[in-house]
VEXPA-973565 format. One record per residue (C-alpha): y, x, z; residue in three letters. Coordinates in nm, 3 decimals, padded with zeros to 5 digits. Example, Ala and Ser with C-alpha at 12.3 -4.5 7.8 and 13.67 -1.06 7.14 Angstrom:
# VEXPA-973565
{c2: -00.450; c1: 01.230; c3: 00.780; r: ALA}
{c2: -00.106; c1: 01.367; c3: 00.714; r: SER}
END
This chain:
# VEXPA-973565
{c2: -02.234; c1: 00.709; c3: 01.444; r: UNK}
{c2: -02.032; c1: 00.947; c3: 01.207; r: UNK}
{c2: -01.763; c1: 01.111; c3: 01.376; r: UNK}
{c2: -01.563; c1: 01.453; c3: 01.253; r: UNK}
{c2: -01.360; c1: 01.708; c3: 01.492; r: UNK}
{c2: -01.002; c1: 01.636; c3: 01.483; r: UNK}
{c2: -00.801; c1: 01.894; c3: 01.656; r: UNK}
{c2: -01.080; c1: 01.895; c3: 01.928; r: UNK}
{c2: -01.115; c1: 01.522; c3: 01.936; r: UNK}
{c2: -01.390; c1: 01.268; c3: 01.792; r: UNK}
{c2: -01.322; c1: 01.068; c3: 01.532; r: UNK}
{c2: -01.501; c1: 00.785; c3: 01.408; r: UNK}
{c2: -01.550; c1: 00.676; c3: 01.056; r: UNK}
{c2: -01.772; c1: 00.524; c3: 00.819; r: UNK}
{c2: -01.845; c1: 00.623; c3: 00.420; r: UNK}
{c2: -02.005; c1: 00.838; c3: 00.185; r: UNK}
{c2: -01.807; c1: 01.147; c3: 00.199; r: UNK}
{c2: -02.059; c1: 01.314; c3: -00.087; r: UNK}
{c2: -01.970; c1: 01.011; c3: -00.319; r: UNK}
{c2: -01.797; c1: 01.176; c3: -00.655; r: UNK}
{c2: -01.614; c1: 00.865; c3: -00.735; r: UNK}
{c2: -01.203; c1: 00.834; c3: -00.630; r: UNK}
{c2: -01.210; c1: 00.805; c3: -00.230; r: UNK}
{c2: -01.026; c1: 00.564; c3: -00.046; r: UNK}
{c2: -00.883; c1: 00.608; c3: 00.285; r: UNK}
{c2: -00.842; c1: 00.297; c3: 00.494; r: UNK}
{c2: -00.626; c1: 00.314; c3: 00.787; r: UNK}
{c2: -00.585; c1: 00.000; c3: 01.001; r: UNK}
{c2: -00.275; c1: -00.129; c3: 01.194; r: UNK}
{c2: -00.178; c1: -00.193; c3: 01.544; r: UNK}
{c2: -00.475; c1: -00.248; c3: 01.827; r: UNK}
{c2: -00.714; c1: -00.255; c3: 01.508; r: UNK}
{c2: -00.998; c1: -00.079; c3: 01.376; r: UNK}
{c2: -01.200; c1: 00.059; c3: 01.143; r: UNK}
{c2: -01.389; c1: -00.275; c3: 01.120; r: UNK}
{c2: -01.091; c1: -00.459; c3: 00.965; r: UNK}
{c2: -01.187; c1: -00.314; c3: 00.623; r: UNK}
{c2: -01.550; c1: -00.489; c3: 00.668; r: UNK}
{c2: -01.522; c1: -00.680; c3: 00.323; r: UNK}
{c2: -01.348; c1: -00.390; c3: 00.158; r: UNK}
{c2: -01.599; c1: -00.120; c3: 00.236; r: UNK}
{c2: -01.880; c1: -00.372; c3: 00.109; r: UNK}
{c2: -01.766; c1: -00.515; c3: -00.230; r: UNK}
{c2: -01.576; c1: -00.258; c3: -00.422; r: UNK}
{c2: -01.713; c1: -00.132; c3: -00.716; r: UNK}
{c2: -01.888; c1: 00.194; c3: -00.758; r: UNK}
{c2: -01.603; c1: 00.347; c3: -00.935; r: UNK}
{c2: -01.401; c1: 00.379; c3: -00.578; r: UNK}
{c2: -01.553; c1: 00.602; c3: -00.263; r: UNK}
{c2: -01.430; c1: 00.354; c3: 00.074; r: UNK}
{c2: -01.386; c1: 00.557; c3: 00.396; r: UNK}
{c2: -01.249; c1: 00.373; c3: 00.692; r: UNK}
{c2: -01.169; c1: 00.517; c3: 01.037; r: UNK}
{c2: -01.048; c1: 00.445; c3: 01.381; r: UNK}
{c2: -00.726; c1: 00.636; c3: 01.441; r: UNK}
{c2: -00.697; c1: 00.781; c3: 01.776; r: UNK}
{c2: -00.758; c1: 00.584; c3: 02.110; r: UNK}
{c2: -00.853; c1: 00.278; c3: 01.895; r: UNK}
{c2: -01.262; c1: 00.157; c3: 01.798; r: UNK}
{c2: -01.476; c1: 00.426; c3: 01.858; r: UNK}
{c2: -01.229; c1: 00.718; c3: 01.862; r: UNK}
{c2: -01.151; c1: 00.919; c3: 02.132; r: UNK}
{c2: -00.770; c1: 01.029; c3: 02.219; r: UNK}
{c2: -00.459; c1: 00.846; c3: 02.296; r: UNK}
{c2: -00.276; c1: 00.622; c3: 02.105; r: UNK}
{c2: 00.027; c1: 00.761; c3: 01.933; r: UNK}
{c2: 00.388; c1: 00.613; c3: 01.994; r: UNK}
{c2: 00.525; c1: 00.733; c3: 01.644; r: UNK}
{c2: 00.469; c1: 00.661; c3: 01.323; r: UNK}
{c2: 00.470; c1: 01.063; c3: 01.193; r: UNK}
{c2: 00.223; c1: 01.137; c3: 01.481; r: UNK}
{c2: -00.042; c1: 00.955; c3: 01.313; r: UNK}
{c2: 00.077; c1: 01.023; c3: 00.979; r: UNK}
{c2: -00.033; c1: 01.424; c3: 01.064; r: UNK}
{c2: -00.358; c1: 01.293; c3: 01.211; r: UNK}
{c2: -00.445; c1: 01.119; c3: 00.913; r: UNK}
{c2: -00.374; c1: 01.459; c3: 00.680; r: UNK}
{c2: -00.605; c1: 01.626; c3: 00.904; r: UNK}
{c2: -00.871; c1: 01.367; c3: 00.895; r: UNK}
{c2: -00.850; c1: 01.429; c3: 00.536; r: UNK}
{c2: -00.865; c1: 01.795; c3: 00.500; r: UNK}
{c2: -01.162; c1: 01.803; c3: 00.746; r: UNK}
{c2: -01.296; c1: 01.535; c3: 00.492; r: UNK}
{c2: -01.261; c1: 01.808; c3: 00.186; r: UNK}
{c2: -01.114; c1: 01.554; c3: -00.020; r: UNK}
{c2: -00.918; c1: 01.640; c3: -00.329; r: UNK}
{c2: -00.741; c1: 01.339; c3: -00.465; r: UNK}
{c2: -00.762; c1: 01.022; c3: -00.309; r: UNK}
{c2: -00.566; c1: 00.641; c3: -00.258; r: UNK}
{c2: -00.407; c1: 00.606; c3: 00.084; r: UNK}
{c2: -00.455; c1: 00.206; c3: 00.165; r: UNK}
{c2: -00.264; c1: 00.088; c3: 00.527; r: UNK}
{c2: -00.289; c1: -00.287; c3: 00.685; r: UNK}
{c2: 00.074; c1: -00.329; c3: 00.865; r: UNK}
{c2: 00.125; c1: -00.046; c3: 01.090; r: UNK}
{c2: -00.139; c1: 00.136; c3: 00.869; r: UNK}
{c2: 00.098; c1: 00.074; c3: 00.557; r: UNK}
{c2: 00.389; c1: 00.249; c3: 00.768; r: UNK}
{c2: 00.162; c1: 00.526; c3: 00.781; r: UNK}
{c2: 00.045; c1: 00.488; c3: 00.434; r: UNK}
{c2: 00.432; c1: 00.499; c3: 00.338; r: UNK}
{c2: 00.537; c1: 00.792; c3: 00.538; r: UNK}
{c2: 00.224; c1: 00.995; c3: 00.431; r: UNK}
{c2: 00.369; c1: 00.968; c3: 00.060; r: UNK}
{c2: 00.714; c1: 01.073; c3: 00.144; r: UNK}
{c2: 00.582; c1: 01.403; c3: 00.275; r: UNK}
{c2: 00.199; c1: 01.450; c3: 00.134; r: UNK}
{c2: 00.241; c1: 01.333; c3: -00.233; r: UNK}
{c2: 00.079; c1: 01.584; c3: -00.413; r: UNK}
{c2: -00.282; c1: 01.481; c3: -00.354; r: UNK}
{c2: -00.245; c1: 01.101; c3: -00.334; r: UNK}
{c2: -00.346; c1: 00.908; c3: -00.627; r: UNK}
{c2: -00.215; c1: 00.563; c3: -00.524; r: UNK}
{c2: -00.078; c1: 00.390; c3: -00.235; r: UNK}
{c2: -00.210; c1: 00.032; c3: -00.112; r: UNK}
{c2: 00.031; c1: -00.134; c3: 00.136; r: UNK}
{c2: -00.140; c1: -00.502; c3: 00.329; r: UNK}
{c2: 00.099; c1: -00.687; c3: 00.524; r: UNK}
{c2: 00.334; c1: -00.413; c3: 00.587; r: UNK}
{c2: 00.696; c1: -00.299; c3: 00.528; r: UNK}
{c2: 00.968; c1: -00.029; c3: 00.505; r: UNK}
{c2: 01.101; c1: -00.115; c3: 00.840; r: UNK}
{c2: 00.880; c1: -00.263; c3: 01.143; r: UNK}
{c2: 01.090; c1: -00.393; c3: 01.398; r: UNK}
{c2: 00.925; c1: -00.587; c3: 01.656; r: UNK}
{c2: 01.045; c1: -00.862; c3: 01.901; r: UNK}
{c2: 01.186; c1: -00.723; c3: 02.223; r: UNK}
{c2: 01.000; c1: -00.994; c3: 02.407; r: UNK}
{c2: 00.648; c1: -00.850; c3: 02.254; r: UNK}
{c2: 00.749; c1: -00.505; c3: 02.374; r: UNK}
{c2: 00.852; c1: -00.631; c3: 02.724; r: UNK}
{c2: 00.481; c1: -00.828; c3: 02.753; r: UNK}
{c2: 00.290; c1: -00.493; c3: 02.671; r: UNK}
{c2: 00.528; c1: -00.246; c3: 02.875; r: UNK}
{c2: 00.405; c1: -00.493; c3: 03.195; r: UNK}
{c2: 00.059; c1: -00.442; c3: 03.058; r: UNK}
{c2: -00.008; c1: -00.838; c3: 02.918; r: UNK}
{c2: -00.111; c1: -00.910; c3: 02.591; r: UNK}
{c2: 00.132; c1: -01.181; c3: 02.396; r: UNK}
{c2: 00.038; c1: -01.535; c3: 02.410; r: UNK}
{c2: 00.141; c1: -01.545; c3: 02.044; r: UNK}
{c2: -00.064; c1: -01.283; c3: 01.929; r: UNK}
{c2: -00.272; c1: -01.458; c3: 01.777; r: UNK}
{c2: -00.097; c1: -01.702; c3: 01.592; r: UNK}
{c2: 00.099; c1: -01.420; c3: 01.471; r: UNK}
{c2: -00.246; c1: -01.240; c3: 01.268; r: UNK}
{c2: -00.374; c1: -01.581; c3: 01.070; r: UNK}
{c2: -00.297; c1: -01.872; c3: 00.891; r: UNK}
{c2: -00.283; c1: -02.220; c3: 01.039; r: UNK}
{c2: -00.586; c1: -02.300; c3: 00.834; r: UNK}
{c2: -00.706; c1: -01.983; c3: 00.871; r: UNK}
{c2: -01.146; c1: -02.024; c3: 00.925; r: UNK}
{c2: -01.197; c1: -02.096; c3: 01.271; r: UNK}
{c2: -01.515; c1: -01.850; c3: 01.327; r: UNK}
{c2: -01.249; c1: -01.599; c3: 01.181; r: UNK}
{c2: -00.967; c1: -01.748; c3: 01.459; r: UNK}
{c2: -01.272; c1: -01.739; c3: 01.772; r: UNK}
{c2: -01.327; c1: -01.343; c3: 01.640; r: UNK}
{c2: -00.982; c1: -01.259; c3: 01.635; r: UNK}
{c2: -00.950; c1: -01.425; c3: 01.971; r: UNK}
{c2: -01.221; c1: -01.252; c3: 02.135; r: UNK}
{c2: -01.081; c1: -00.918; c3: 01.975; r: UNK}
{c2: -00.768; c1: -00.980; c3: 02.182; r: UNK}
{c2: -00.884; c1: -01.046; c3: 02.463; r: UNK}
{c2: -01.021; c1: -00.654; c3: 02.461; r: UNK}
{c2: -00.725; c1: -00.497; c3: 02.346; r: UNK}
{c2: -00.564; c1: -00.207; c3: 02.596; r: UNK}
{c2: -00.168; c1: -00.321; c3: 02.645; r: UNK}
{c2: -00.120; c1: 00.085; c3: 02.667; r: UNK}
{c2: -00.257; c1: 00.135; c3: 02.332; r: UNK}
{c2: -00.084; c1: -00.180; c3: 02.192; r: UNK}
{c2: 00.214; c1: -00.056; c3: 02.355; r: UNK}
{c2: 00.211; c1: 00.312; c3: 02.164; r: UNK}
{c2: 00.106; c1: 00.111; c3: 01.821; r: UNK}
{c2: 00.401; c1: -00.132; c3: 01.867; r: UNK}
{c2: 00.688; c1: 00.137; c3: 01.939; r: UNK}
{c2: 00.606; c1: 00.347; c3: 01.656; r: UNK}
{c2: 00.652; c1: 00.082; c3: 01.463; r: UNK}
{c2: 00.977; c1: -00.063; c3: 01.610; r: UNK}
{c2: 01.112; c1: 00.302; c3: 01.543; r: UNK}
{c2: 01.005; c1: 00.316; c3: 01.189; r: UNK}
{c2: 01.231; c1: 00.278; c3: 00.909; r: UNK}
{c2: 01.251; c1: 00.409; c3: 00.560; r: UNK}
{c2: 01.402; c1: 00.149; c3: 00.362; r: UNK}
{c2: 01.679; c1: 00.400; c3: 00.208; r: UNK}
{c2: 01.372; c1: 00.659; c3: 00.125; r: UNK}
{c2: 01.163; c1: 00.402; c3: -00.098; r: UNK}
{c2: 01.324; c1: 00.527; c3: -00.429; r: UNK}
{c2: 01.150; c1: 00.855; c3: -00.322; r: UNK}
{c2: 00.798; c1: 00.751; c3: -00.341; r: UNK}
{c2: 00.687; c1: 00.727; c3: -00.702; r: UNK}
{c2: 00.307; c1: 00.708; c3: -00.657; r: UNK}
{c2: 00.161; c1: 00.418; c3: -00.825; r: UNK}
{c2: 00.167; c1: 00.141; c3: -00.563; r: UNK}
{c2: 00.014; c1: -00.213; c3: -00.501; r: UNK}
{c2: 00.136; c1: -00.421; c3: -00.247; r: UNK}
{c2: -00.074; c1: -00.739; c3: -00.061; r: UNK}
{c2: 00.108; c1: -00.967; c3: 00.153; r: UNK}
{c2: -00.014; c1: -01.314; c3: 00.267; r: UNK}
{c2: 00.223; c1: -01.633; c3: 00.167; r: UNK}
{c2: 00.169; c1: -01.715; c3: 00.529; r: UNK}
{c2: 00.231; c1: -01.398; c3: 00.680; r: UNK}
{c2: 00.495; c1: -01.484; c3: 01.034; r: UNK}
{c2: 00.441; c1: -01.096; c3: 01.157; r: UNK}
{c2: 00.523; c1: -00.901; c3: 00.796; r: UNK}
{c2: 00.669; c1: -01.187; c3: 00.611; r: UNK}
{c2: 00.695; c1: -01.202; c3: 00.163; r: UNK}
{c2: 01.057; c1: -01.091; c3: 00.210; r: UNK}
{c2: 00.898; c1: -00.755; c3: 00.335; r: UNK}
{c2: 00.666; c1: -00.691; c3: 00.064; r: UNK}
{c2: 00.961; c1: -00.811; c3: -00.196; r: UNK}
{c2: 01.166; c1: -00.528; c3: -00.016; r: UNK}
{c2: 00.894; c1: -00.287; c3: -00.073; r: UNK}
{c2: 00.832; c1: -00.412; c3: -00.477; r: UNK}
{c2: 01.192; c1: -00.386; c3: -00.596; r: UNK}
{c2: 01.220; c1: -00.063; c3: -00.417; r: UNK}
{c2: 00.866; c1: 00.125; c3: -00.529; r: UNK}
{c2: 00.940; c1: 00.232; c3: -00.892; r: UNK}
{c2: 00.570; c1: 00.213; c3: -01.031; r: UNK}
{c2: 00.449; c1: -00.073; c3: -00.796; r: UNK}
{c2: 00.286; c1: -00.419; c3: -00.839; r: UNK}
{c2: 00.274; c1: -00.704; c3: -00.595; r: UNK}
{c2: -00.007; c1: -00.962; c3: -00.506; r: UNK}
{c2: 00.060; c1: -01.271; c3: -00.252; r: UNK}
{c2: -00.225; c1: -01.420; c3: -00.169; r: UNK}
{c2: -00.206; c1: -01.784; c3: -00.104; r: UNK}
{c2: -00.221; c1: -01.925; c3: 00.227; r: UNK}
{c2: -00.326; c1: -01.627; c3: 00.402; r: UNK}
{c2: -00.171; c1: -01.466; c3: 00.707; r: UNK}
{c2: -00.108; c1: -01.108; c3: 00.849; r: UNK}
{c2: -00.483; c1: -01.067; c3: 00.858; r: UNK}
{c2: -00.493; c1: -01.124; c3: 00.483; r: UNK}
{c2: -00.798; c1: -00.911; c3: 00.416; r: UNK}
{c2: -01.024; c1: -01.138; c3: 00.657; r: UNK}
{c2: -00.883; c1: -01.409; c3: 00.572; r: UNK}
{c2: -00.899; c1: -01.424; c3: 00.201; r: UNK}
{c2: -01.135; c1: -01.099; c3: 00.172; r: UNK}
{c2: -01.223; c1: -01.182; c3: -00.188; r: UNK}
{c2: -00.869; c1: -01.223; c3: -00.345; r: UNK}
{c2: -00.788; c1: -00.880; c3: -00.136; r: UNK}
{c2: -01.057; c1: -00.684; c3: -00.284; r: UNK}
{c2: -01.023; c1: -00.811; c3: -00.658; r: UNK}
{c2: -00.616; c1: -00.734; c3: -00.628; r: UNK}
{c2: -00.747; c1: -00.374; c3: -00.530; r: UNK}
{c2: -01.012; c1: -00.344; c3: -00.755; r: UNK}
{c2: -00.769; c1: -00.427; c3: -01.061; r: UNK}
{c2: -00.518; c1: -00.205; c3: -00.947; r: UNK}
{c2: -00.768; c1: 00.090; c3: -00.943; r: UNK}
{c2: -00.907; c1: 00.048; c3: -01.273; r: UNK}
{c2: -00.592; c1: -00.128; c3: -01.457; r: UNK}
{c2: -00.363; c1: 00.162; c3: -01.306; r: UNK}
{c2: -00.552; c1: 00.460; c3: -01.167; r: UNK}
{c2: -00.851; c1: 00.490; c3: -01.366; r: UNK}
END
């Protein structure tokens, strides 16, 4: 497995780091991994570089789970100057968007483009989620929270058996750095050229959020996908990676 030195610590991730075409950072969201971006890494076109990674504590990482949002925003700015990248798009799913976001607000000057999936200015989550994890249980709703009602049920069996191996403690971190993020009154800030994916199913991020983020962004462009939940790039993989394939060459290229 690839894995690079960060701060001491192994990282996982998986891409061509020689490629000479734009890279593309994927960062996943709360309890995920790099494995998330599975459709992503595979079908766009030649003219993009795909690098995914496990932040810390999560997939084949080592460390600890972070509890705040600017924690991992510094990891990820490391993971990218041991990567010797120059200019490259910052993509986030959810918590990875809040990352994505905050990145932007204080690393613009090498970031080509944002991508934001099922994510949002502002992350608050349920007190009765963080109440589960801080006794160390996983939500019963979890899952019904990530995908569609009609979502594909080998998709549903995967997610569930993804749960069911999910550390509370690093759940727990992911979760409060989210409930403590919030940068709805910084938006105006960011002018990088954004596009923003949100599932017309989505219970966990709902439209409303992405709609927050689009009238906010100044040079951004929005993409629901139809009946698709939080999980949007599983669940409608396809419609995901032509929204980010036309951004890159309509916008960036």
């Amino acid at each position: 497995m690839p894995y690079l030195k960060i701060n001491g610590i192994k990282a996982y991730f998986s891409g061509d780091i020689k490629r000479e075409s734009l890279p593309v950072l994927f960062c996943h969201g709360s309890g995920g991994g790099h494995q998330h971006w599975h459709y992503q890494r595979k079908n766009l076109p030649l003219s993009v570089n795909p690098i995914v990674f496990d932040l810390p504590g999560h997939g084949h990482s080592e460390g600890n789970a972070f509890d705040k949002i600017s924690l991992y925003r510094e990891w990820v700015r490391s993971f990218y100057k041991t990567l010797g990248l120059n200019r490259h798009i910052l993509a986030g799913h959810s918590m990875g968007g809040a990352i994505a976001l905050s990145y932007a607000l204080k690393y613009p000057e090498n970031l080509s483009g944002l991508i934001l999936i099922s994510t949002g200015a502002s992350l608050k989550v349920a007190p009765a989620i963080l109440e589960k994890l801080q006794n160390s249980r996983i939500p019963e709703t979890m899952l019904n929270l990530l995908y569609a009602p009609d979502a594909p049920e080998q998709l549903i069996n995967l997610g569930r058996r993804e749960i069911a191996k999910l550390d509370p403690s690093v759940c727990l971190a992911d979760f409060t750095a989210c409930n403590s993020f919030d940068i709805m009154e910084q938006l105006p800030l960011i002018k990088i050229p954004s596009l923003i994916i949100c599932g017309s199913q989505d219970i966990m991020t709902p439209i409303k959020y992405s709609r927050f983020l689009k009238e906010n962004l100044i040079h951004s462009r929005m993409e629901i996908i139809e009946k698709a939940g939080h999980m949007v790039m599983l669940e409608k993989p396809q419609a995901v990676t032509q929204a980010i394939t036309n951004f890159i060459e309509e916008d960036l290229l």
